[in-house]
C-alpha positions as CSV (number, residue, x, y, z in Angstrom):
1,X,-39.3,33.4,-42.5
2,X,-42.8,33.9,-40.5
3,X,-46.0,31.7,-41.2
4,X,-49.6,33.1,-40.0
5,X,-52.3,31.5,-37.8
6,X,-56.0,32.6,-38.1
7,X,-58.5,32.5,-35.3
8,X,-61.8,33.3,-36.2
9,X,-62.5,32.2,-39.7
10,X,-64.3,30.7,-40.8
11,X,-65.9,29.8,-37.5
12,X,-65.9,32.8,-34.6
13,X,-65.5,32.1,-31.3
14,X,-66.1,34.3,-27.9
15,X,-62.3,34.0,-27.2
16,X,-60.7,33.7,-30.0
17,X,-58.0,36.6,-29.0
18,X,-57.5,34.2,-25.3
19,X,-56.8,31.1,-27.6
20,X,-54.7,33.4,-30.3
21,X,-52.2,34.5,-27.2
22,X,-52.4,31.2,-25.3
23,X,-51.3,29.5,-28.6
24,X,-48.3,31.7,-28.7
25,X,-47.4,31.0,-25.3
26,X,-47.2,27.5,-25.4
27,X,-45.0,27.9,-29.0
28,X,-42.5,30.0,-26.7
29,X,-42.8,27.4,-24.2
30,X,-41.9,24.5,-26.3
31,X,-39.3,26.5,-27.9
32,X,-37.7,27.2,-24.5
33,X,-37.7,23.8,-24.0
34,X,-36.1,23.2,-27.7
35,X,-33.5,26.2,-26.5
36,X,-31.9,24.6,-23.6
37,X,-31.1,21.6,-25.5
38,X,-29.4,23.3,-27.9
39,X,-27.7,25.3,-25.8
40,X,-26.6,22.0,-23.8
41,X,-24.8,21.1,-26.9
42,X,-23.2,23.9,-27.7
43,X,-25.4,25.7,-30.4
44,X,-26.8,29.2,-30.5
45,X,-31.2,29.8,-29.4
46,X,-33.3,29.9,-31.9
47,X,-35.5,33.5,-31.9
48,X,-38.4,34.0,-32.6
49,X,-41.5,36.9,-31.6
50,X,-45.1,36.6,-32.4
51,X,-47.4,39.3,-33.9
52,X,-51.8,39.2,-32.7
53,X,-53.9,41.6,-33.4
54,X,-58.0,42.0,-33.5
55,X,-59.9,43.2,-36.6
56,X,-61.5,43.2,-39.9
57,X,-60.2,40.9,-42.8
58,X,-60.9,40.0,-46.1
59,X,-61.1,36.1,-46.0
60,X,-61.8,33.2,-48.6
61,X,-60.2,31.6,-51.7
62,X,-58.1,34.0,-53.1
63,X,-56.1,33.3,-56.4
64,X,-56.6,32.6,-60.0
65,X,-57.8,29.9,-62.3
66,X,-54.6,27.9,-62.0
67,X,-54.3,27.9,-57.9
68,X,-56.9,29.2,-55.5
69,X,-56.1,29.4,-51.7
70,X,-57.6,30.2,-49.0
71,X,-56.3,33.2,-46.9
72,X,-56.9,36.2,-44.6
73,X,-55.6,39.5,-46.2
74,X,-55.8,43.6,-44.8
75,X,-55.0,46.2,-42.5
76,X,-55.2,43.5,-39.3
77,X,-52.6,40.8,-41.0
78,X,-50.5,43.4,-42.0
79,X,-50.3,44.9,-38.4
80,X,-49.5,41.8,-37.0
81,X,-46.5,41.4,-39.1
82,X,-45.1,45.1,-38.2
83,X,-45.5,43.8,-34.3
84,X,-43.8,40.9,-35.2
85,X,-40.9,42.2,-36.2
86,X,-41.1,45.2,-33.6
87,X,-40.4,42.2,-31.0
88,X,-36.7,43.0,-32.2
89,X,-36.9,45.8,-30.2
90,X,-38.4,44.7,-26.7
91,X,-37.9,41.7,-24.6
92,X,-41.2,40.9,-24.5
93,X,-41.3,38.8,-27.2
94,X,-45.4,38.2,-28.1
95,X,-46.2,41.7,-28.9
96,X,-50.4,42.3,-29.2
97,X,-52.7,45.5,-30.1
98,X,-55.5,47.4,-27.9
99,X,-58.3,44.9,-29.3
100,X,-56.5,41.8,-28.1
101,X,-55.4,43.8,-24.8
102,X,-59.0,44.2,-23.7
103,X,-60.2,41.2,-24.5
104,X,-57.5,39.0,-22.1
105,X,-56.8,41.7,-20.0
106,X,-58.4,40.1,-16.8
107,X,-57.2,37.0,-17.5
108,X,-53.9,36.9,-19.3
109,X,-50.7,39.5,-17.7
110,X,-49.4,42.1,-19.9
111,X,-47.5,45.0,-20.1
112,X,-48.3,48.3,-21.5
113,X,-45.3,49.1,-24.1
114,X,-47.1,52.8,-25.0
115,X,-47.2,53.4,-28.5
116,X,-44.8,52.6,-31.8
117,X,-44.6,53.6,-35.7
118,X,-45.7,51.2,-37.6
119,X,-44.4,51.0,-40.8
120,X,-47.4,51.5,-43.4
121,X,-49.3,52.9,-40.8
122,X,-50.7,56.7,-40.9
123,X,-50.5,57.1,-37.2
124,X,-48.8,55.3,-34.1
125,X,-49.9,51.7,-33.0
126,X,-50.8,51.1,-29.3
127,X,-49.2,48.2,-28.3
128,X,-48.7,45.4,-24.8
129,X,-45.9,43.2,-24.3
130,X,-47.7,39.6,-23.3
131,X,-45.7,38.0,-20.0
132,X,-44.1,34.8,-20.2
133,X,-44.4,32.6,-17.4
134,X,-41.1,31.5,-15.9
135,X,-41.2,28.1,-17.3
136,X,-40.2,29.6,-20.7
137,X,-37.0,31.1,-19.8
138,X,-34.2,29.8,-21.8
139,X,-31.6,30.8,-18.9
140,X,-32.1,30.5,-15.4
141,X,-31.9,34.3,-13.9
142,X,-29.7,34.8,-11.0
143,X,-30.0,37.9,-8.5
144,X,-26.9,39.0,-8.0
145,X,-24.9,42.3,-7.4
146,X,-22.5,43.3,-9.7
147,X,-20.7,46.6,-10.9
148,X,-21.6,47.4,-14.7
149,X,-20.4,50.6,-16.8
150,X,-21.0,51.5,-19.9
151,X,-19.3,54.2,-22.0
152,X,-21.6,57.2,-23.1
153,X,-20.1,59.6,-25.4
154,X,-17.0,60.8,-23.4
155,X,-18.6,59.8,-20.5
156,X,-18.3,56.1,-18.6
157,X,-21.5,56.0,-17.0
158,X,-22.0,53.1,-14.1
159,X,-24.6,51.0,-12.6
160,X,-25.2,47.8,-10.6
161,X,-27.1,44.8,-11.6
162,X,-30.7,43.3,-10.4
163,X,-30.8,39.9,-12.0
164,X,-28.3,37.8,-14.6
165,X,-28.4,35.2,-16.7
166,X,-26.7,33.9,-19.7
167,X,-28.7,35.6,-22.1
168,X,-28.6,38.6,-20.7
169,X,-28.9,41.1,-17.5
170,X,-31.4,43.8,-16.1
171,X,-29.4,46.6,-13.7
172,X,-30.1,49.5,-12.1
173,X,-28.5,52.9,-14.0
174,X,-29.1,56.2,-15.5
175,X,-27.3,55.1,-18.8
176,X,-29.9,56.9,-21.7
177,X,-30.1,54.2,-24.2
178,X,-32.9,53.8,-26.6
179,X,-34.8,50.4,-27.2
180,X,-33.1,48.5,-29.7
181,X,-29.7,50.6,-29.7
182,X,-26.2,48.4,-29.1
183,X,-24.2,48.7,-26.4
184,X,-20.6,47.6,-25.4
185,X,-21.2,46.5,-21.8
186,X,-18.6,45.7,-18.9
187,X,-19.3,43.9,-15.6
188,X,-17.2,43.3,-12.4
189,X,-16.9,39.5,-11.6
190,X,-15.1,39.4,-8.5
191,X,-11.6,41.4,-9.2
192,X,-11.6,41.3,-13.4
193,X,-13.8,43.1,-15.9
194,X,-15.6,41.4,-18.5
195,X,-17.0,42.8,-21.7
196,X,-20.3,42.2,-23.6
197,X,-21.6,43.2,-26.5
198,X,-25.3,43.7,-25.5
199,X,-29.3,44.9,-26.9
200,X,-31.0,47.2,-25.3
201,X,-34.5,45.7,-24.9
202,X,-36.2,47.4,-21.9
203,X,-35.5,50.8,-20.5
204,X,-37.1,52.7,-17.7
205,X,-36.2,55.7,-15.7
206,X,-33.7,53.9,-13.5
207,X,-33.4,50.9,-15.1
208,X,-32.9,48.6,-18.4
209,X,-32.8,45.0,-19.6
210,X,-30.8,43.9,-22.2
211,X,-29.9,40.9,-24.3
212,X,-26.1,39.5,-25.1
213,X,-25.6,39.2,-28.8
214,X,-21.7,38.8,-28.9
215,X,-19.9,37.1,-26.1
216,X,-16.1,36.2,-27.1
217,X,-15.4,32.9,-26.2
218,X,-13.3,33.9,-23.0
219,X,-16.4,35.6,-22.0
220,X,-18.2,33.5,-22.0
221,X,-16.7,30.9,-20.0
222,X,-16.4,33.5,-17.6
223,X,-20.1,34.0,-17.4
224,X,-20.7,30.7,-17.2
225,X,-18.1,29.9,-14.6
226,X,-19.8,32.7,-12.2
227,X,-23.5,32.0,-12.7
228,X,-22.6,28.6,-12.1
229,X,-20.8,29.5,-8.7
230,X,-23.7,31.7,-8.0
231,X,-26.1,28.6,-8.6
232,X,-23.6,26.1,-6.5
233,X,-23.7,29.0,-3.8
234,X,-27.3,29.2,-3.6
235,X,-28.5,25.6,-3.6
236,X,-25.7,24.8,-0.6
């Protein structure tokens, strides 16, 4: 399900692309706040990205006889629905276009993602990854070194760790893995493997981030057990 916000109709405002992103950040907020609960009691996060982009519309009461609503509709909403669901693919999670970019450029910080397919689109969409403040982490993120290795093709390819949490790692490696493709990861905790079904969500040169989607419930506890020690260790 999705549900769309409008800023700048019927009334337009100066910054109406710094309130459109500084909504979104306080929905993730509050929904990292709603996350930890849940995952206090046992139950899975909820996901969710967010989609803004900057341009013309057709707005106004739209509809027949029998119902009329009112309601933004073109090329700008439907672009912000393609970069809401392209949030699958990246761990930044509030995905915006060039047009919001430069208008909270100096005063919100982003990421340049380069460019994506758009589905509907002619051409290639240019697109920045908004950054979260701390605050609305679900997991707490531990630095840590740890082995990792991955299998690719024949090949069991290796690499060590930056930080870890329990939603997910970022490591140092070679391992050539698109955006968005699955991986069957394993990490050294102390003397015993541990495998984890994982997302790719970032990858750089030397680098990735990814998110767990399938932990079995002995790894779990595992993870848990060492990020906990980790925590214990650090705050001693």
């Amino acid at each position: 399900d999705a549900m769309m916000a409008v800023f700048g109709a019927p009334v337009a405002r100066e910054n109406d692309a710094e309130r459109a992103v500084m909504a979104a950040l306080e929905m993730r907020r509050i929904l990292a706040r709603y996350n930890r609960q849940r995952v206090a009691r046992g139950l899975q996060p909820i996901q969710t990205g967010i989609g803004i982009t900057k341009g013309e519309a057709i707005t106004g009461n739209i509809g027949s006889e029998q119902r009329m609503d009112y309601t933004v509709i073109g090329d700008t909403v439907n672009v912000a629905s393609r970069l809401e669901g392209l949030t699958k693919n990246y761990e930044h999670k509030i995905l915006i276009n060039d047009r919001v970019y430069e208008d909270i450029k100096d005063k919100i910080p982003c990421v340049d993602l380069g460019f994506a397919q758009v589905r509907g689109k002619g051409g290639s969409v240019h697109i920045y990854g908004v950054k979260e403040p701390l605050e609305s982490r679900i997991f707490q993120r531990i630095s840590k070194r740890i082995e990792v290795c991955c299998g690719l093709g024949d090949q069991l390819v290796t690499g060590e760790s930056i930080e870890i949490s329990e939603g997910g790692m970022s490591f140092r490696t070679k391992f050539d893995h698109e955006v968005g493709s699955a991986i069957d990861l394993h990490c050294k905790f102390g003397a015993e493997w541990v495998q984890f079904r994982a997302i790719v969500r970032r990858a750089g040169p030397d680098n990735m981030g990814v998110e767990f989607v399938e932990l079995l419930p002995g790894s779990r506890a595992k993870l848990i057990d060492f990020l906990n020690t980790r925590s214990a260790a650090a705050s001693a």
